[in-house]
Phi, psi and omega in degrees: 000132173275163158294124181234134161218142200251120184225192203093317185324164173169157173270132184229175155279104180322156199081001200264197165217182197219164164197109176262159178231155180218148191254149158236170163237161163109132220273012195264029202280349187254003185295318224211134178294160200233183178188167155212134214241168171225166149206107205278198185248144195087328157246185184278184196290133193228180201242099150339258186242098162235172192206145204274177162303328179284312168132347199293332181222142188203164173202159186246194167258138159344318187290307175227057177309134196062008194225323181258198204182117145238183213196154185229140190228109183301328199286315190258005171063033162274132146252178180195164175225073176300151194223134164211177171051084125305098198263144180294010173256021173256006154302089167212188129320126198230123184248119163307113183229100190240179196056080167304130191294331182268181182236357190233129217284317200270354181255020201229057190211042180199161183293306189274044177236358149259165187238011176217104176272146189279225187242340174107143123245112180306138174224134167221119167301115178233137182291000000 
């Protein structure tokens, strides 16, 4: 099982950008497709980002399609999420979600198809 821990978070200002990263441990880290997730407070948890093992392939969520990117770096047990054009309505908690229960990228899109989790990095948006 990998480890994930998450850093980067931070308050910016719309329109601005962020780049978060998440280190993992643990050698099955290049195994299993990754993700990221948000939650903002009062609501659940939503589906972000995800990227296949290899980096080669990711697809995002509707929201925030053109604006964020994420990326994997194997050689170093990194995943990262770049965020730009920041709207305050991308203010939450942002969670590093690895060992996807599936092998295949597109079934890798709900909280309980992953099984390893960070701790969360606060992102706050300000108008």
């Amino acid at each position: 099982q990998v480890q994930v821990v998450e850093s980067g978070g931070g308050l910016v200002q719309a329109g601005g950008s962020l780049r978060l990263s998440c280190a993992g441990s643990g050698r099955t880290f290049s195994s299993q497709p990754m993700g990221w997730f948000r939650q903002a407070p009062g609501k659940e948890r939503e589906f972000v980002a995800a990227v296949d093992r290899s980096g080669a392939t990711s697809y995002n969520a509707v929201s925030v399609k053109g604006r964020f990117t994420i990326s994997r770096d194997n050689a170093k047990n990194m995943m990262y999420l770049q965020m730009k054009s920041l709207k305050p309505e991308d203010t939450a908690v942002y969670y590093c979600a690895a060992d996807c229960l599936s092998m295949l990228l597109i079934r890798c899109r709900g909280p309980g198809d992953f099984g390893s989790w960070g701790q969360g990095t606060q992102v706050t948006v300000s108008s």
